[in-house]
Every structure is written in C-alpha cells, then in structure tokens.
C-alpha positions in Angstrom: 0.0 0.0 0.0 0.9 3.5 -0.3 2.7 6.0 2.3 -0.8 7.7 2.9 -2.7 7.6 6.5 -5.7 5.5 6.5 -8.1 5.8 9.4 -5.3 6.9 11.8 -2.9 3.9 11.0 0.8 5.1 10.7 1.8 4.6 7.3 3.9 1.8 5.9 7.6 3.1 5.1 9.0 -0.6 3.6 8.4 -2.0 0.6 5.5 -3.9 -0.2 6.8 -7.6 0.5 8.3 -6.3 3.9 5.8 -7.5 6.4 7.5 -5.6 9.6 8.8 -2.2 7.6 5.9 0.0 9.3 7.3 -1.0 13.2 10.2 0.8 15.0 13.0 -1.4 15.3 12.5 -1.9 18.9 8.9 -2.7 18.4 9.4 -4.8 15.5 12.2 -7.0 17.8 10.2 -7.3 21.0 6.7 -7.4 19.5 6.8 -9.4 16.0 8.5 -12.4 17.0 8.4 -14.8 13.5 5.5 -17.3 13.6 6.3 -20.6 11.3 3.8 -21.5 8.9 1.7 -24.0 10.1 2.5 -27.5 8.5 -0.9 -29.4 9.9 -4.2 -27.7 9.1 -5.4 -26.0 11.7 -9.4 -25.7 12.5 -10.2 -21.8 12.3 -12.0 -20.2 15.2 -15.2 -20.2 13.1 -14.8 -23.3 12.2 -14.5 -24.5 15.9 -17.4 -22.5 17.1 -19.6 -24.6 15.5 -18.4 -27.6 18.0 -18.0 -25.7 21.2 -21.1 -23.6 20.8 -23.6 -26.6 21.0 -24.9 -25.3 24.2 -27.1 -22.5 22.2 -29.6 -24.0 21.9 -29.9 -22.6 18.3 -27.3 -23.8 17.2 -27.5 -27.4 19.2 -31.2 -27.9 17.1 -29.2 -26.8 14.0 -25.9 -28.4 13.8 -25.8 -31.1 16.6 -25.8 -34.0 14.4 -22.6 -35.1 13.2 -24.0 -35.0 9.6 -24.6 -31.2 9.9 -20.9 -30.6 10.8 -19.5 -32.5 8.3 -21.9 -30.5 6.1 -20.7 -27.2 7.3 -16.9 -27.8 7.1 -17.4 -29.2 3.6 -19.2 -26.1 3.0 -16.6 -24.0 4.6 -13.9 -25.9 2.4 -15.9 -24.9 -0.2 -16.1 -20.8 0.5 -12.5 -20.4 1.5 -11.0 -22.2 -1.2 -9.6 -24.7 1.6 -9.3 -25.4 5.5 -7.5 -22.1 7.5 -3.9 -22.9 8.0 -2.9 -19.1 8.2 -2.2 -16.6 11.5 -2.5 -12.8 10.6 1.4 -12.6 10.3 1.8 -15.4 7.8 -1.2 -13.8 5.6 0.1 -10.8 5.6 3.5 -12.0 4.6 2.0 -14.1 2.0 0.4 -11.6 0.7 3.3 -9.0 0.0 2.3 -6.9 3.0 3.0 -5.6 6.6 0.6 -6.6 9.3 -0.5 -2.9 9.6 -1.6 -2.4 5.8 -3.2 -6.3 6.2 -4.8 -4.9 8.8 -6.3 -1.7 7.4 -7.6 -4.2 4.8 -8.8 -6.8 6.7 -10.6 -4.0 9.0 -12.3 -2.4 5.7 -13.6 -5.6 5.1 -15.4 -5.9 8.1 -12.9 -8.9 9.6 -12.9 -8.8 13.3 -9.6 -8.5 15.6 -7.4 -11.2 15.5 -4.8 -12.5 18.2 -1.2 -13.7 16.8 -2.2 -17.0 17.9 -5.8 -17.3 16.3 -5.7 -19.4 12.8 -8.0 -18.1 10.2 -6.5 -17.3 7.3 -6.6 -19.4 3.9 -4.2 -19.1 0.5 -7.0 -17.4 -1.0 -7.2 -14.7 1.4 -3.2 -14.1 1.0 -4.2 -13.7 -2.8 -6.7 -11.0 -1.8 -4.1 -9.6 -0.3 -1.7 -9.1 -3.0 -4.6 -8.2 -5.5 -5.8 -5.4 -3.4 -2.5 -4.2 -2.7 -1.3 -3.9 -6.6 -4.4 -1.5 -7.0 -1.8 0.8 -5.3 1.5 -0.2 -6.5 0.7 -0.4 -9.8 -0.7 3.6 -9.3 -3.7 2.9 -10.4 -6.4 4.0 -7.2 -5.1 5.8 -4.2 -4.5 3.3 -0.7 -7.2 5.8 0.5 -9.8 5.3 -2.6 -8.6 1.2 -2.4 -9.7 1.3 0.8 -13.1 2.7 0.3 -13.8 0.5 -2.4 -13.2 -2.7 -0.6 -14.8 -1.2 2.3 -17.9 -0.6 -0.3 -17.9 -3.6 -1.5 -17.3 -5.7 1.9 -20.6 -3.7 3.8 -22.9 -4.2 0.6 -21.7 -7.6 0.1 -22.3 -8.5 3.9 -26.0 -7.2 3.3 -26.6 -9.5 0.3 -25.5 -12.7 1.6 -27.7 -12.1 4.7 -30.6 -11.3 2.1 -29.8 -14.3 0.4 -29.7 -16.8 3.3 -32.5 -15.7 5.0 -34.6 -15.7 1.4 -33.7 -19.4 0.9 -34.5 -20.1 4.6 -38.0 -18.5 4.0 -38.4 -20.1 0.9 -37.6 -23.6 2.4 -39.8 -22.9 5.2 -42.5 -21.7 3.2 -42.7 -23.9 0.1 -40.6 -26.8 1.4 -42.8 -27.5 4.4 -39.6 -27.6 6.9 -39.5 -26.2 10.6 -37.0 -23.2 10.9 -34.1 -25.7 12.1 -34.5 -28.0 9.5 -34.0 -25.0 6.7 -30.9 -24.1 8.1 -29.6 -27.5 7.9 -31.0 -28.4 4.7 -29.6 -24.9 3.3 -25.8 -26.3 4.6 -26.8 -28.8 1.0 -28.3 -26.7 -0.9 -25.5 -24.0 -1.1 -22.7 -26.1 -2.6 -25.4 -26.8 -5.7 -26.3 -23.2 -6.2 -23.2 -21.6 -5.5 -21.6 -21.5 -9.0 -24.9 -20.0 -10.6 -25.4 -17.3 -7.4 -21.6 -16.4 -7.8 -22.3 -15.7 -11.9 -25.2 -13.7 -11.2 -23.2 -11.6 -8.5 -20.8 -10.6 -11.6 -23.4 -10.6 -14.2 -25.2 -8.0 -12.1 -22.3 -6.2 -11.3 -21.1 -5.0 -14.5 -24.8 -4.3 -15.6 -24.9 -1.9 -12.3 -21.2 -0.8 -13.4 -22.6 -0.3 -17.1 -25.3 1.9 -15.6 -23.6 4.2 -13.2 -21.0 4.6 -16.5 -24.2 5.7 -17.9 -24.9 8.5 -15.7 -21.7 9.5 -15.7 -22.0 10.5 -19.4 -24.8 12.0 -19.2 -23.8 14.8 -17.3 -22.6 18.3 -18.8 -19.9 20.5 -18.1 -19.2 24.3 -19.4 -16.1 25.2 -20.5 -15.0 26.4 -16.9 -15.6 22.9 -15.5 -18.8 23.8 -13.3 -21.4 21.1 -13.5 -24.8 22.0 -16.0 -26.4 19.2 -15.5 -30.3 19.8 -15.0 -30.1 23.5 -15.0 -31.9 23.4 -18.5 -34.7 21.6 -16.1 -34.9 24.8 -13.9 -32.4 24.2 -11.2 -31.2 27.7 -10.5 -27.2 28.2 -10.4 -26.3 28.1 -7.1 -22.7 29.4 -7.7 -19.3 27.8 -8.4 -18.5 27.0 -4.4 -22.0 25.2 -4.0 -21.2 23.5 -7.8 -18.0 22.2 -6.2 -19.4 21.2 -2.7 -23.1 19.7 -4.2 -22.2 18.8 -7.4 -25.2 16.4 -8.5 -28.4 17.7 -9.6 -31.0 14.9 -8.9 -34.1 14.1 -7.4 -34.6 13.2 -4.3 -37.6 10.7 -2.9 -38.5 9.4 0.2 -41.9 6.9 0.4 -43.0 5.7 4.5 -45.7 3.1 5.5 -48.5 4.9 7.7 -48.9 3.5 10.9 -46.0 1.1 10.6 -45.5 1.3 15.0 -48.7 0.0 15.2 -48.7 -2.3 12.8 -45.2 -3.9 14.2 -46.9 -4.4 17.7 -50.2 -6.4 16.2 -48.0 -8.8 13.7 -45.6 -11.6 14.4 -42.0 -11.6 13.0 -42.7 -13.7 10.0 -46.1 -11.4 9.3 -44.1 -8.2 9.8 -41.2 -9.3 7.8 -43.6 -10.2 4.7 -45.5 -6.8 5.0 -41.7 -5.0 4.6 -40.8 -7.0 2.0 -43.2 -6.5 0.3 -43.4 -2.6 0.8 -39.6 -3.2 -0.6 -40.6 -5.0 -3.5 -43.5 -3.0 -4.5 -41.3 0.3 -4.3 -38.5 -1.3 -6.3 -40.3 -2.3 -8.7 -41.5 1.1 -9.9 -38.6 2.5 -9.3 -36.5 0.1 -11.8 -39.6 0.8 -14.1 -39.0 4.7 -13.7 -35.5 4.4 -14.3 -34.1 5.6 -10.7 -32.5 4.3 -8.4 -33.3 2.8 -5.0 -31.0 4.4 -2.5 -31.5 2.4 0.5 -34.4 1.6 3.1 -34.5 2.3 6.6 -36.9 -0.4 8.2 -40.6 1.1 7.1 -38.7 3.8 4.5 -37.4 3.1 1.1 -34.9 6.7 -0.5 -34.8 7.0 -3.8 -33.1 9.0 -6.4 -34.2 10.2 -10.1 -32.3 11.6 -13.0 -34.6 14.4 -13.7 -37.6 16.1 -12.2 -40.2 14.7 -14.3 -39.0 11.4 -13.8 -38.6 11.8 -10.1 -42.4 13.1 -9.7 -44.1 10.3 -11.8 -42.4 8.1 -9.7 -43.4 9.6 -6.7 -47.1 9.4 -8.0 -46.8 5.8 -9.2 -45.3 4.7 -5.6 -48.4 6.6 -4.1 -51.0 4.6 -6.4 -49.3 1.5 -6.5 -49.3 1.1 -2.7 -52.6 2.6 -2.0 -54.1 0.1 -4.4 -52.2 -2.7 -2.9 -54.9 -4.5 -0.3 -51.9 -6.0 1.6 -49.9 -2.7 2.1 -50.7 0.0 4.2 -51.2 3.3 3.0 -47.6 5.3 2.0 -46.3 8.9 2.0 -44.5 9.9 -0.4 -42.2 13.0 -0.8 -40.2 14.5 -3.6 -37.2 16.9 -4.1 -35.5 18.0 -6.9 -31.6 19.8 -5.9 -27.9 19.3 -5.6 -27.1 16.2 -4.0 -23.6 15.3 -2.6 -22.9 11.2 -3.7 -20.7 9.6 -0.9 -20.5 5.9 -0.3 -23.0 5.0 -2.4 -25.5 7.4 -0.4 -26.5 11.3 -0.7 -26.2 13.9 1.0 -27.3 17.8 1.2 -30.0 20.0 2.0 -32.3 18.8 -1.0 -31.7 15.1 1.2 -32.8 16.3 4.2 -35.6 18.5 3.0 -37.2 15.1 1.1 -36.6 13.7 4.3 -38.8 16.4 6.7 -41.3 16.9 3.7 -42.7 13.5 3.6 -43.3 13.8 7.7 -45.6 16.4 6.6 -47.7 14.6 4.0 -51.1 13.2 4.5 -51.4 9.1 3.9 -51.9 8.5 -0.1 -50.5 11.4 -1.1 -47.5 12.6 -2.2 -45.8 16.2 -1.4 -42.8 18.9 -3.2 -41.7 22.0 -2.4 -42.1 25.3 -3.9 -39.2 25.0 -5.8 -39.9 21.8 -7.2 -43.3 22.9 -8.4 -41.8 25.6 -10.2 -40.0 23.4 -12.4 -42.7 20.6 -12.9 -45.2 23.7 -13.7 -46.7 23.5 -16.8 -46.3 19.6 -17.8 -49.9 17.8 -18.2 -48.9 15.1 -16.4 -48.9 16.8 -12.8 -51.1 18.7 -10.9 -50.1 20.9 -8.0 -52.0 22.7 -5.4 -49.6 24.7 -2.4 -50.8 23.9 0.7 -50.3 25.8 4.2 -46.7 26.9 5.0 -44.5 24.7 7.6 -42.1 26.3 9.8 -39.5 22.9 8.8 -36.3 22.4 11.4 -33.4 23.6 9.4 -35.3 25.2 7.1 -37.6 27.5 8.6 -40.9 28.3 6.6 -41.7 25.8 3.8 -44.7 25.7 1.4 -45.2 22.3 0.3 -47.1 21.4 -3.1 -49.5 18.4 -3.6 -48.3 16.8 -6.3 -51.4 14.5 -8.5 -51.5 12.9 -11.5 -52.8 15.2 -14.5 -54.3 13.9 -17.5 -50.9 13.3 -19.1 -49.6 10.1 -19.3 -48.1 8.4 -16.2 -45.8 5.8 -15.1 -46.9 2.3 -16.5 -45.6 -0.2 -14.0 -47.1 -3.8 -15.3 -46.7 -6.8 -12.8 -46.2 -9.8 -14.8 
C-alpha cells in the first residue's frame, strides 16, 4: 500500500513484501517475533465455534448431528477455497504486506480483531491480499480510494449474503414445508449446488450496475470552466461555483414511509411483519426500476430513492403513491419529492435537498405525495402533474416551507405492469 494515513494507522515506510517495515525497530524486535507456517491444518476459530457452541440451543437444534458438521466444514472448504492454516502474520507476509496495511484491509472488510495465535487465514485470502494491494502499487487507485472501495464492496456484500440466506431459509420454510431448524440445515446442502450459478449472477449483475452508473456518468454536462450544467436546463437555479463544487449532482430526491407502521409492528408476528416490509420493498422497487431511478436504501418502514430528472422523479413519486394505495396487503404510504444538488458519498446522498425530502414527507397526508415550492416551479406547466400549495410549515433547518401536492394530471403516467 501507499505511504498515505488511512483511518489513523501510521503509514507503511517498507516496501510492499516487507511485512515488519511500518514497526520501529524496537517494536518490531520485541513485538513481532516470526511465527512458522503452520505444517498441519489448523481448524479456524469459526470453524471450531460450531463444535463448542452446542450449548445455544440454536445452534445445538441446527448443527448437533454429526452429519450437519460435516456438512458445514465441507461447506466452509468450499467458500475459502480450503481449510484455514494461516495466523494474521503469515497472511500478511503471504500476501506481500506488513501486518499494519493487512490490517487496514482486513478491517475495511469488516474482519474482526485477531490474536497472533488465532488461525483463520486461507491461500486465497493471501491472494486478496496481493490483488488489493497492486491497485496501489501499480498507481492505479489511491491506498485511501482502495480502501473505500473494498470497504464498499465488503458492507454491501455482507448485506446480500444475509438477504440471500434468510430468502432461501424463508423459501424452504415456506414452500418446502420444513421447521426453521430443519432450513438451516437443509440450506448447509443446498448451497454447494447453487453456489456457481449465485456467484455468476453476482458478476453478471455487477457489470450491468457498473454499465449503468458509466451511464450516468456520461450524461452529465460541463461548461467550458468545469462547473457542472447538468439539470439546469430543467430549472435548477445556479447556485454558484462554491456550492457547484461542494453539491455537485443535480438529482431528485424521494423518500416513500408506511403509515402507521409502529402500530402495525406491535399487532403482527416476526414472519407477518417481515412479509408486510418486503413486500413494501418489493413493490417500491419495482416502480422505481420501471421509472428508471435508483433505489438508494431503506430504513426499516422507508425506502430513498433518487431520479435523474424532475419529471421522472415526480411520476415516480405518484406511481409509488397509487401502487401502494391500491395494494390490499400494504398499508397506506407517503410519499415525498425533491429536486436539488445532492452530494454522492459511499454509495448514499447527501445535502439539503436530502434532508428536505426527508422532513417533507413527515408532513404529508397518507396517499398522497408532497414537493416543495421549488420543485413545483420546475414541474409547472407539464400535463402530467397537478399541483396545489398547501399551508406553509415552519421545517427544522429550514424555517418556513410551502409544500405542493403533487397529482397525477391527464398526461400520461408511469406504467408499471406486474407480470
């Protein structure tokens, strides 16, 4: 890795196959005594917590039976590309690096802290490693940008594979007729056979994501002085070169909320409750895919999402309005709309327009869906929306604010078709 300070770590000084250049001397002497690889595999912490933890009873009605373990070890086997033979030292060695930088890596990717003495390490993970690490020394990405992608790519993977898991759990339970115990062991077989095709979708939907953001890149304009343009010819005013610079996205900005989701929560078991959000999730990202935008992220009863232009953004809006009112198994939604400069950081936005979306849909009655004054101004005059101010709010961090109720006009509107 490079010589730059990553989240307070002292930078490496050696060369990139010196695993002890970033210690003092003294330190290195007293403090990094040489650990010999390991000749006899070694069962990984993980590994062993399956055996020693049998007195959960969770995981005693899940993997008790000698057939389970052997299940999850082949599985295991299977994931890490073999058994862990590796302490922190001897994969960070392997792997071209000093502990520290393995460290900053391994912490990134959400590992947890390791003793000298723990094994957990595999070949494969050494390989990481050095992969990760030639991003820098081949001056290609910055050890700071290297370190936010993996760090990206480590906290969205860890939310997929939980998605996954618990979807194939449900749909064992579900369609399978097996008790919750008896999912999780059956899903310990059912992995290894739908690993390769889960692992090609993970790629094929990763470059059609990385296609896509390209995509947006590209269609944004620049004048000559290198101040973002893009969506001023839809009525954004120019707020200036500083507030170019410091919000540099124009985009819409949507929040949508179940009503009376608290209540809801208190009257409905776990598997009821989690079918009603999943399906509010479902629902929502559907018509957003369908109105080209993006779904941010969702936050329990809450879906954000973000549109390319404020036409787009406010049929959406009205769609996500109709489609969950007309839903018999949904609650009612509100819906709230935005259209500003937005500040993209780690995959999520940022700004006043943000936060504004955010307070706005507080304010808006069940069913319907609310702008502000500004964002009426630009949608004014298109068939396809109504608009009709309502009474001024004082809004925290925003003082007063008239919102608009945004309807569908006699234009034509978002088309979402449910095959």
């Amino acid at each position: 890795m490079s010589g730059e300070h990553v989240d307070g770590d002292r930078a490496d000084r050696g060369g990139p196959a010196d695993a002890r250049a970033d210690l003092p001397p003294a330190e290195a002497d007293a403090h990094v005594p040489d650990v010999p690889l390991s000749k006899e595999p070694v069962v990984g912490p993980q590994t062993a917590q399956i055996n020693l933890n049998l007195s959960n009873p969770v995981q005693s009605n899940v993997y008790r039976s000698a057939e389970s373990r052997a299940a999850f070890h082949a599985l295991e086997d299977l994931l890490l590309g073999s058994e862990r033979t590796m302490r922190r030292r001897e994969a960070a060695k392997e792997g071209n690096l000093s502990l520290l930088n393995a460290r900053k890596i391994w912490r990134a990717m959400g590992f947890p802290n390791l003793s000298d003495d723990e094994v957990f390490f595999t070949p494969r993970d050494a390989e990481a490693l050095r992969e990760i690490a030639e991003l820098v020394t081949d001056h290609e990405v910055t050890e700071e940008g290297t370190l936010s992608i993996v760090r990206a790519m480590a906290q969205m993977t860890d939310r997929m594979v939980v998605w996954q898991v618990e979807a194939l759990v449900e749909d064992l339970v579900v369609h399978g007729n097996r008790s919750d115990a008896e999912a999780r062991r059956e899903l310990l077989n059912v992995l290894p056979r739908i690993m390769p095709t889960l692992e090609k979708l993970l790629i094929y939907s990763w470059r059609r994501q990385l296609n896509a953001a390209v995509q947006r890149l590209a269609m944004r304009q620049e004048r000559p002085d290198g101040s973002t343009i893009s969506g001023l010819r839809d009525g954004l005013e120019d707020t200036g070169e500083q507030d170019s610079a410091s919000l540099p996205l124009a985009r819409g900005i949507g929040f949508a909320d179940m009503v009376s989701y608290t209540s809801l929560s208190r009257q409905m078991n776990e598997r009821t409750l989690a079918a009603l959000v999943q399906r509010f999730e479902q629902r929502c990202a559907e018509v957003i895919a369908v109105g080209r935008g993006r779904l941010i992220k969702t936050i329990g009863d809450e879906i954000m999402f973000m549109a390319e232009s404020p036409e787009e953004g406010a049929l959406m809006a009205l769609a996500l309005a109709r489609i969950i009112r007309e839903d018999p198994e949904l609650p009612q939604a509100r819906v709230a709309f935005v259209w500003g400069r937005v500040l993209p950081r780690l995959g999520d936005l940022y700004g006043p327009t943000v936060n504004l979306a955010s307070r706005l849909v507080a304010l808006t009655p069940p069913g319907s869906v609310l702008v502000d004054a500004s964002t009426a101004s630009v949608l004014a005059g298109d068939d396809r929306f109504m608009l009709i101010p309502k009474q001024t709010h004082n809004v925290r961090g925003f003082g007063d604010v008239q919102p608009v109720e945004l309807s569908a006009g006699p234009g034509q509107q978002l088309e979402v078709d449910y095959v």
